[in-house]
C-alpha positions in Angstrom: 9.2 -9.4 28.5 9.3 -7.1 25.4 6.8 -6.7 22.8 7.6 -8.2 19.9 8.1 -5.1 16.7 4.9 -3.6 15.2 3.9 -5.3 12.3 1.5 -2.6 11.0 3.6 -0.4 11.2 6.2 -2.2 9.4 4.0 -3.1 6.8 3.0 0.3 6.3 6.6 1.2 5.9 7.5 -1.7 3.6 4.3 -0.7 0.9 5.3 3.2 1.1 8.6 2.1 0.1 7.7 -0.3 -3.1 5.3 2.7 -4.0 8.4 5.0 -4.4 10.2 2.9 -6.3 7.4 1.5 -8.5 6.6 5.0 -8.5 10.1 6.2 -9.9 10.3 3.5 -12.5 6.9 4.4 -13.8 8.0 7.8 -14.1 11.6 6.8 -15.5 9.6 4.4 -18.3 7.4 7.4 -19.3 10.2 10.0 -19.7 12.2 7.5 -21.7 9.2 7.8 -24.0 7.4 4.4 -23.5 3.7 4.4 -23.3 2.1 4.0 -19.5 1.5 0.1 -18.8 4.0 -1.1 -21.5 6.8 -2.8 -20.4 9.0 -5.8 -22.1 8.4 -9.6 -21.4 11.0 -10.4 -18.8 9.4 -7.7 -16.5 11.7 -7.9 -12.9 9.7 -5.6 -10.9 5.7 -5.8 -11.9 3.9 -7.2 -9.0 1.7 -9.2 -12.0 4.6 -10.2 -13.8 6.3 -11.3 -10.9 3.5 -13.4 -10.1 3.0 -14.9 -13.7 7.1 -16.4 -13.5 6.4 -17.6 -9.9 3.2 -19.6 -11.3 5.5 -20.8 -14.7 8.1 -21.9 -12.2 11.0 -19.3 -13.9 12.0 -17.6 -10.6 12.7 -19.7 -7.5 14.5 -17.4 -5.5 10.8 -15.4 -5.6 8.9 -18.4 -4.8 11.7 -19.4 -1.7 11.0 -16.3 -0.4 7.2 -16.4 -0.8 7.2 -19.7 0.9 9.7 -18.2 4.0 7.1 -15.2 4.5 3.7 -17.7 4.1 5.5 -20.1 6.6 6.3 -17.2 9.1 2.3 -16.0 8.9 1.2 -19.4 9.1 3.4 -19.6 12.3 2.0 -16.1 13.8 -1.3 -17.4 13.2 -0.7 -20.4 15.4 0.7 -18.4 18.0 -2.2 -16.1 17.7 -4.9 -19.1 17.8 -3.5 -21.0 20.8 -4.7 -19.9 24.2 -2.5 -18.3 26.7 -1.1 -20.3 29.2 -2.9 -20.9 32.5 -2.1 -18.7 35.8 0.1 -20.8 38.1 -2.0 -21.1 41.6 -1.0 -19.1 44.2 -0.2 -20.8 47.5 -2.3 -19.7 50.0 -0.6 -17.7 52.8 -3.4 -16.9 54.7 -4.7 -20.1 55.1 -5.5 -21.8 58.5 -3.1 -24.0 59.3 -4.5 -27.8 59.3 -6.1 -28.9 62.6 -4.6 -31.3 64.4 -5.5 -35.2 64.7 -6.3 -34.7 68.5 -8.8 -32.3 69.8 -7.6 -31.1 73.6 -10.2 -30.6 76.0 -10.0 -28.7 79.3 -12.1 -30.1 82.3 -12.3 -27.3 85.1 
């Protein structure tokens, strides 16, 4: 069986690449001579903003794909908290076979 793909590692990759391009739209914002932090009221991209229209209900597609990566968590989660499954017994090959119903007895 494979293992599944590395989660941390994907994460890690998945933050690096929002911080370059939060990074680069800070940056283009500040050359285009706006102050740092100021941005307009239908903000697409600020992790706060983005969480204030989720909460007023103005972006679904945002809260559809929040509620597809809480539901795959909440499924890893359950995978994580049930136990594995039980070793199947292994038949016993070097058992004694079973004796039989009759005893023999030699008489000399």
């Amino acid at each position: 069986m494979t293992e599944g793909p590395d989660w941390l590692e994907q994460a890690r990759r998945l933050v690096t690449g929002l911080g370059q391009t939060l990074g680069s739209a800070v940056r283009d914002g500040a050359a285009a001579g706006g102050a740092p932090g100021a941005h307009p009221a239908d903000c697409r991209w600020c992790p706060v903003c983005q969480a204030a229209s989720v909460l007023r209900g103005e972006r679904p597609e945002v809260t559809d794909a929040l509620a597809d990566v809480l539901t795959a968590a909440a499924a890893a989660l359950r995978g994580l908290a049930e136990p594995p499954p039980a070793p199947a017994p292994e038949a016993a090959a070097e058992e004694e076979p079973p004796a039989p119903p009759v005893q023999r007895i030699e008489i000399a």
